[in-house]
N, C-alpha and C positions, 0 to 999 in steps of 0.2 A: 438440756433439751436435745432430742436426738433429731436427726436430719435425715432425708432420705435421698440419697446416693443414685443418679440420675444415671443412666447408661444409653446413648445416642442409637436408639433401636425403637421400630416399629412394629407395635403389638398385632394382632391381627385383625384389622378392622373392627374390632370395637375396642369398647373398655368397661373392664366388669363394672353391672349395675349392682351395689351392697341389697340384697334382699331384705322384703321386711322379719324373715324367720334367721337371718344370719346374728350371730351371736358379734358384739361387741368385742373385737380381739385386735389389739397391735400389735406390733412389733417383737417377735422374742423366738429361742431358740426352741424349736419345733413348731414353731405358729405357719398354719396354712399357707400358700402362697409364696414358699420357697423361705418362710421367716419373715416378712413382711406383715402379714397378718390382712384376716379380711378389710377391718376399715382402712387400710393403708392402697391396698392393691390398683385401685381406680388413679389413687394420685401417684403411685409409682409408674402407671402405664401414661401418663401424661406428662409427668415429668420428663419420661425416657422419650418421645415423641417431640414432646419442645425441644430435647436438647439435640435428636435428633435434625431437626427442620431447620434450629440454629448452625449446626456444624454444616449445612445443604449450605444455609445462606451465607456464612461465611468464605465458603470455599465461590460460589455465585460472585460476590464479591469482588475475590482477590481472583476471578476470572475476570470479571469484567476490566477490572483494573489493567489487568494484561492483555486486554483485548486494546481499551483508552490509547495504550502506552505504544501499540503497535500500529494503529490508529494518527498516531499522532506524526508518524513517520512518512504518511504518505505528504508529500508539501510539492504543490506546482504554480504556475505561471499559465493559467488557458488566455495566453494574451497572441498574437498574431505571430512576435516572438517571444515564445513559453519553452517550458521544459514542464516536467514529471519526474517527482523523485518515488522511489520506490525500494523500500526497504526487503531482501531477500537473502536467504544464506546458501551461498553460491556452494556447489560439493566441490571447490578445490579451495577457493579463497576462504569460508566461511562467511560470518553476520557482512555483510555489504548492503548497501545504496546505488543500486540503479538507479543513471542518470537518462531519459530521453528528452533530447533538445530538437525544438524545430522555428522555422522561421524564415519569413517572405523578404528577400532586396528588394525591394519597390525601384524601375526604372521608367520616368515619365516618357516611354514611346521612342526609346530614344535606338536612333541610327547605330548598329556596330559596326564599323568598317572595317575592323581589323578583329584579332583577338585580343577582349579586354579583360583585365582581371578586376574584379572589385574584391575588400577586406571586409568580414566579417568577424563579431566578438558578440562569443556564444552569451546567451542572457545569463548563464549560470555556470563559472570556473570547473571543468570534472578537474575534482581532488587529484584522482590516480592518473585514468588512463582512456583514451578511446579506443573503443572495439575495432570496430573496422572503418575505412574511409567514410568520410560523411559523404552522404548522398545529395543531388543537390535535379534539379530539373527546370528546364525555362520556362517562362511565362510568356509566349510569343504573343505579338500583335503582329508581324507582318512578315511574310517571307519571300524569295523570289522562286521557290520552290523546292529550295531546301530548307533544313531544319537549322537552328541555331545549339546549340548542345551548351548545357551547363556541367562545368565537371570541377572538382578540386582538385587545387595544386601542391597549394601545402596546407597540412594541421595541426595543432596541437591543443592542447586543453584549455586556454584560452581563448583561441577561435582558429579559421581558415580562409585560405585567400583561395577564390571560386575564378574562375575563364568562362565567360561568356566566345562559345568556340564557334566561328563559323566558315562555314565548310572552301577549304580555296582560297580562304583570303590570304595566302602569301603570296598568289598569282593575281586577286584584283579584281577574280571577274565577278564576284558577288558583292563586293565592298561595297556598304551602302546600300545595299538592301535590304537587308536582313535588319526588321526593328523589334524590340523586345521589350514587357514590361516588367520587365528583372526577372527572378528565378526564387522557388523555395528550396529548402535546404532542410535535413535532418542528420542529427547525430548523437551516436549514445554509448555510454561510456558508464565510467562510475569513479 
């Protein structure tokens, strides 16, 4: 029994109608239709269409699949302290994971007298490296008319130890003034 040989191509908006004056013909060497023959032609132009539509959706598929896969890469933390991971292919490193980290010290109102440092331990280890210094900024509740400044002193991929800095206090004349309710902080790396 012979078969007909599908080819992944789209006929031109239609598909021959077999007429009622068309002669009974299949398949054979000189038969209309490029050899196919009239009765045949309608199911060649459908078969090539299917396998057409098939070859669309398979390739649909193994797109989406790669879309899922790429998808799946993005992973974070929207918690007070979170991160954001983010898959990108950097033009020197290649496939990498951007990392951005952020997150609030919480200080209950509390008096700085001096310069204090508090430690921080990022919610998520960066594998490699950090970019640039982690950025860090106060939360004041009270001042005597200066600012109290948040800055980082040391980091590493771990975490960083932050100074809550206020202005003068080796001299005394602000000590005690200056109250804060801690500071947030960002950092990003990969």
């Amino acid at each position: 029994m012979a078969t007909l040989i599908d080819s992944p191509e789209f006929s031109a908006n239609e598909i021959y109608q077999i007429q009622q004056t068309d002669p009974v013909e299949g398949a054979a060497t000189g038969a209309s239709f490029n050899g196919a023959g009239v009765s045949n032609q309608p199911h060649q132009q459908l078969a090539n269409r299917t396998a057409l539509l098939k070859q669309r959706q398979d390739t649909n598929i193994a797109n989406i699949g790669v879309l899922q896969d790429f998808m799946a890469g993005f992973i974070g933390s929207l918690q007070t302290n979170g991160y954001l991971q983010i898959p990108i292919v950097d033009v020197l490193r290649g496939p990498i994971t951007a990392i951005i980290q952020w997150g609030y010290y919480a200080l209950p109102q509390v008096a700085i007298a001096l310069d204090t440092e508090y430690s921080v331990t990022w919610p998520l280890r960066f594998p490699n490296t950090i970019l640039i210094p982690p950025l860090a900024t106060n939360v004041y509740f009270q001042t005597s008319g200066r600012n109290t400044a948040a800055s980082v002193v040391t980091y590493s991929e771990r975490g960083a130890t932050f100074v809550l800095d206020v202005p003068n206090s080796s001299y005394g004349s602000f000590a005690g003034n200056e109250k804060s309710n801690g500071f947030s902080w960002l950092a990003i790396g990969f």
